[in-house]
N, C-alpha and C positions, 0 to 999 in steps of 0.2 A: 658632316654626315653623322646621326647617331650613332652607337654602340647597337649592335644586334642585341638580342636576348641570348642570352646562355640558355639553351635546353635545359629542363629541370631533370635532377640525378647526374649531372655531368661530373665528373670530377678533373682539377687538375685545371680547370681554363680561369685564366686570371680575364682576361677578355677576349671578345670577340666581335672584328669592327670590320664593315666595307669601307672601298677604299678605291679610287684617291678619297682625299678630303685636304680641303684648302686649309685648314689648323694642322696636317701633318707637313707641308712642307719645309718647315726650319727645322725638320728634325734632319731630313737631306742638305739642305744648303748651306745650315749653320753650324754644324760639325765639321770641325776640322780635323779632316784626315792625314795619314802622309801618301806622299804622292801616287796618285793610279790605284790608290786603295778602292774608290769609290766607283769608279769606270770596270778593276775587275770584278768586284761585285754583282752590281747590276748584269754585266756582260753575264755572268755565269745562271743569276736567276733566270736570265730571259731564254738562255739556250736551256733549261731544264724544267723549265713548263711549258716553253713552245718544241722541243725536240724531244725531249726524254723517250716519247711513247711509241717512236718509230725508231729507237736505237736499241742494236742486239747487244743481250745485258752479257753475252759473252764476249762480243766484240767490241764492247766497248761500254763497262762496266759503269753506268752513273745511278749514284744513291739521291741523288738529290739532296744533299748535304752539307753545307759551307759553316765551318767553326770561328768566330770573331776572338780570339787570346789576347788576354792584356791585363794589365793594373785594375783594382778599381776607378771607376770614375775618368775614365779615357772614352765613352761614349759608346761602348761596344750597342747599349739595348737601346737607346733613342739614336743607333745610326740604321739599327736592322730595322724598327717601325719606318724610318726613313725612306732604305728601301725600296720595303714594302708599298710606300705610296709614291714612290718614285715611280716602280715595274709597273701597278696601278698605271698609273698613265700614259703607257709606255702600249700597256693593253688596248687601254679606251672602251668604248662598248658600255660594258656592265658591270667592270672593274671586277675585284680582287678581293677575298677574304685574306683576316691577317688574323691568324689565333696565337694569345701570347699562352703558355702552359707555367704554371706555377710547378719548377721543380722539386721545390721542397713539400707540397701537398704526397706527395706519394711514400714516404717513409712511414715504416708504420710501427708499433711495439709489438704488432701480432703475427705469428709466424706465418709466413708464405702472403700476408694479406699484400706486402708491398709489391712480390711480382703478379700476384690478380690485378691488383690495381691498372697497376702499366701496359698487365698483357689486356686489359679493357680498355684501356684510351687508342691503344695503335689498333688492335684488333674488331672492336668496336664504333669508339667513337671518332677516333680520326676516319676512317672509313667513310661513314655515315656522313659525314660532310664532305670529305670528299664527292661523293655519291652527288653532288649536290651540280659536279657537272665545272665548276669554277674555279679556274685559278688562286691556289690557295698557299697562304705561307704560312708557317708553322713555327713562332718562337720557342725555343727553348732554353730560358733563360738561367742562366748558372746550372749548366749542365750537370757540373760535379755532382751535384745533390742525385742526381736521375742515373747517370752512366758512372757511377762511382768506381774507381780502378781496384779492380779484386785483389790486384798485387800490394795494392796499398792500404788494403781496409782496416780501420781503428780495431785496437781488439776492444772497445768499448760496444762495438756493433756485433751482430748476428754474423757471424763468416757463411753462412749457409744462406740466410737472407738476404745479402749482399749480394752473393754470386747468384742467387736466382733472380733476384731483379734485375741488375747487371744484363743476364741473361737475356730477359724478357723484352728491356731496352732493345739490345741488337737485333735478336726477331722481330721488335716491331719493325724496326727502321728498315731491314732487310725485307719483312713482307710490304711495308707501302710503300718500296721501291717498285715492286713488281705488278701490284693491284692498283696505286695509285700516282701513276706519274703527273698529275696534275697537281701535286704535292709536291712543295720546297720545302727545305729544313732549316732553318738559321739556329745554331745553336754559340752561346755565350760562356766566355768561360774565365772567372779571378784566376784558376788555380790549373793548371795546363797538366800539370802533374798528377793531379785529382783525378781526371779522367782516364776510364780505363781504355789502354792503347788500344784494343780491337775495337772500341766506337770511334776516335781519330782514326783509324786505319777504314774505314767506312767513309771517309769524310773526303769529298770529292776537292774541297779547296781548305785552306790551314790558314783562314788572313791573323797577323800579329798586329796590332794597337798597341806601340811601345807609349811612352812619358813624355808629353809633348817638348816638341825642339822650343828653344827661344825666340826662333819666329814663330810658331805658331800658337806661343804662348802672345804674343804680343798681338796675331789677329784675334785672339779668342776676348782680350783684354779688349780693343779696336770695338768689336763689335758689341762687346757687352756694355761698353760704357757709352757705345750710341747710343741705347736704349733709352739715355735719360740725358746724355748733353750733343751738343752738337759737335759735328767732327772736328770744326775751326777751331774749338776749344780743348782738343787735346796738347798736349806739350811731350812731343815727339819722343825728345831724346829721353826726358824724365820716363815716359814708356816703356822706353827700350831698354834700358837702366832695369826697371822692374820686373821686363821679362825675363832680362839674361840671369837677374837675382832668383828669380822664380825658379828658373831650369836647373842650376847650379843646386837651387836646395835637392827638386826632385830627382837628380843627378846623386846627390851624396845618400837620401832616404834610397835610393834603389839598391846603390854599393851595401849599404849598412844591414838590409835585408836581403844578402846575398841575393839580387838579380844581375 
């Protein structure tokens, strides 16, 4: 299925795609998670686009908001597209919009322009699609850049323009909790620390994506090298050998990098 058009003057949307579509499913099936990672997931999108909008926000406070934490390159952003066209089918019907948001478009050098900016996407334009009536999920990828933790701000940056972005972030998220429960959030994150704790503290689920184990170094290995030989032609043990060497490195790079 094509790529929708982006509205012209949009800011901040890296794309915007209906969904299912049969070239998103290996981003669900071929990812390898750890266990029940995938199952709570999904569980949680589909109770917060199909419930949210009959649940009292005092009684039972949901943002519609799930954080994916981890390393780079553990699959946090092709497992939320995933998903996305998972829940998609899950809908049926007339499917599901998935908007990915470029984090780092919103930083600006001009004072106050970066919390305009974000107070017009949540305030604005995420609305406006919303509006649209449909099931809608909402990447935000490498949040840091977006909800950057005011406790932590470089003094290389704007301490004032930080906290008003910052700012702007959490009233979005806070008012399209309340205006648009048709709206999911997935948000992505290298640096867990980078975020500032009142948008985790907003974040209805915390999933972790640690460094893949040695078996799952070894399906990832399995499947990638079907791609181009056939499975009779692997050599097992020489495999298993390469995954448990694989892990053991990412194992020492992680100590050495204080995680």
């Amino acid at each position: 299925m094509p790529a929708l058009q982006v509205p012209p003057g949009v800011e901040g949307f890296l794309s915007l795609v209906e969904l299912p579509d049969d070239a998103w499913r290996s981003r669900w099936d071929r990812i390898v998670a750890p266990d029940g990672l995938k199952e709570r997931l999904l569980n949680f999108v589909l109770f917060s686009l199909r419930h949210r909008a009959r649940l009292d926000p005092v009684g039972l406070p949901v943002h519609g908001l799930v954080v994916l934490s981890g390393p780079p390159g553990t699959g946090k952003t092709t497992l939320a597209g995933g998903l996305a066209d998972r829940a998609a089918r899950e809908f049926g019907g007339s499917g599901l919009l998935f908007v990915e948001i470029d984090a780092h478009a919103f930083p600006s050098q001009l004072l106050g322009e970066s919390q305009r900016a974000v107070a017009r996407l949540f305030e604005r334009t995420l609305p406006d699609l919303a509006a649209r009536g449909r099931p809608t999920i909402v990447l935000l990828d490498e949040v840091e850049a977006l909800a950057v933790s005011r406790a932590g701000a470089s003094l290389d940056t704007n301490p004032v323009d930080v906290h008003r972005a910052t700012d702007a972030v959490l009233a979005g998220i806070d008012h399209m909790a309340r205006a648009c429960p048709n709206v999911t959030f997935i948000a992505t994150t290298n640096h867990e620390a980078g975020v500032d704790v009142a948008f985790l503290s907003r974040a209805d689920a915390i999933e972790r994506m640690g460094l893949p184990s040695a078996a799952a170094i070894e399906q990832i290995l399995r499947d990638s090298i079907s791609e181009v030989a056939k499975a009779d032609g692997f050599d097992a043990r020489a495999l298993s050998a390469l995954a448990k060497s694989c892990a053991d490195i990412a194992a020492i790079g992680g100590v050495s990098d204080g995680e």
